[in-house]
C-alpha positions as CSV (number, residue, x, y, z in Angstrom):
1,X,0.0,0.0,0.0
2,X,1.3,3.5,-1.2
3,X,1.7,5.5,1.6
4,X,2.5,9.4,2.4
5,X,5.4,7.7,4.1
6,X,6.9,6.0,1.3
7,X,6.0,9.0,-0.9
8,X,8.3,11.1,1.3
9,X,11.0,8.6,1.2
10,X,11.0,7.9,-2.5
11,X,11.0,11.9,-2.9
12,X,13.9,12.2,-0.5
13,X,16.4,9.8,-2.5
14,X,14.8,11.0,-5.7
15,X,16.3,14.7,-5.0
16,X,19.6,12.8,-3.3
17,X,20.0,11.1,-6.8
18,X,19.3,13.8,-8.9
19,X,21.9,15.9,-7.2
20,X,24.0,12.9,-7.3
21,X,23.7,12.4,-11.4
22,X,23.8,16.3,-11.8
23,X,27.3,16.6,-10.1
24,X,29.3,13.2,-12.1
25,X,27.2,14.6,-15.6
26,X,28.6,17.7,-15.0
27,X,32.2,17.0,-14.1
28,X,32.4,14.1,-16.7
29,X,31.3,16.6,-19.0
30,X,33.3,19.8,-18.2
31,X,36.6,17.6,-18.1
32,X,36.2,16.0,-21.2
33,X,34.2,18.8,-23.8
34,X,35.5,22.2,-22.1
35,X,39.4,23.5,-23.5
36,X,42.1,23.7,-21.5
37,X,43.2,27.0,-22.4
38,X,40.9,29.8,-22.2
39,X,38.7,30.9,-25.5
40,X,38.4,34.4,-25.7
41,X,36.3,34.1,-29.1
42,X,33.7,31.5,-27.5
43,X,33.8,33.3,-24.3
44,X,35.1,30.3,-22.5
45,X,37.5,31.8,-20.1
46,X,36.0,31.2,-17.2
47,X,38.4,29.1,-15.1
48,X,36.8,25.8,-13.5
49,X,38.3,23.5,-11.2
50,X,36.6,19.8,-12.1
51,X,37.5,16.0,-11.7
52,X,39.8,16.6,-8.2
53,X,42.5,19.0,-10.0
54,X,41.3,19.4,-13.9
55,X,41.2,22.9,-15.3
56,X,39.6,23.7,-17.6
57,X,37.6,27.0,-18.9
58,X,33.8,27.6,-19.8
59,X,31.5,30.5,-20.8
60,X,29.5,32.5,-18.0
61,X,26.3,30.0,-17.6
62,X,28.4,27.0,-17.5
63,X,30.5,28.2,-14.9
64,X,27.5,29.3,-12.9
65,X,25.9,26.1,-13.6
66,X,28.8,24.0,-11.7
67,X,28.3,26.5,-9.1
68,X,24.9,26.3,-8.5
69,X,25.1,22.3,-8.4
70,X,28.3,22.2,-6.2
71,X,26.4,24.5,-3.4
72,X,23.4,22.3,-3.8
73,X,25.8,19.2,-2.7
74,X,24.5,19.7,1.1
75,X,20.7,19.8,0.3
76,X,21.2,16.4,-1.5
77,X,23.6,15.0,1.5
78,X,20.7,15.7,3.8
79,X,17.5,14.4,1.7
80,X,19.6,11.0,1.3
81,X,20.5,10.8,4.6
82,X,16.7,11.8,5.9
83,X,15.4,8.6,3.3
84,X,17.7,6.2,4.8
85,X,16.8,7.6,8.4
86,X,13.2,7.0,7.8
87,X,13.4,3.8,5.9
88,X,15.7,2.2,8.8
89,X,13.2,3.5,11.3
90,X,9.6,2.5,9.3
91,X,11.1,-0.3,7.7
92,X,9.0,0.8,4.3
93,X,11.5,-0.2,2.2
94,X,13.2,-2.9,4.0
95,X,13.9,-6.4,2.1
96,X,11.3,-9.1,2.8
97,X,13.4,-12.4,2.6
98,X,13.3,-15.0,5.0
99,X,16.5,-15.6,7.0
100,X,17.8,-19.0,5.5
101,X,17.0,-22.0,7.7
102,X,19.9,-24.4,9.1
């Protein structure tokens, strides 16, 4: 039975995961499609930090794009850790298997 429970839980690690594939998309992409030497032309000379070390450079909106998603890191942090607080304490999502018999 769907619950407001479950709803809240499923919404909590949905927000947790979406942060989560937002972040790697965006570093995996910066790093590997953004140059390594600033653009003047493109207006890519925005200097980003991505991939532990990696420089590279970016226009204006992808460089506040990074930013936006790097200071949402917490808010993510805390709706995954909420979903896994209130799954171990409702047992909602918990696995239904029967220990094995010996």
């Amino acid at each position: 039975m769907v619950t407001i429970r479950k709803i809240t839980i499923v919404l909590f690690c949905f927000i947790f995961l979406m942060e989560l594939c937002a972040l790697i998309g965006l570093e995996i992409y910066y790093s590997s499609d953004l140059p390594q030497i600033p653009n003047e032309q493109a207006g890519r000379f925005y200097q980003m930090t991505v991939n532990h070390g990696f420089v590279v450079y970016g226009t204006k909106q992808e460089f506040q794009i990074l930013k936006v998603t790097r200071k949402c890191i917490p808010l993510g942090g805390i709706c995954g850790l909420i979903a896994g607080i209130l799954n171990f304490k409702y047992r909602d999502f918990s696995s239904r298997r029967s220990k094995p018999e010996f």
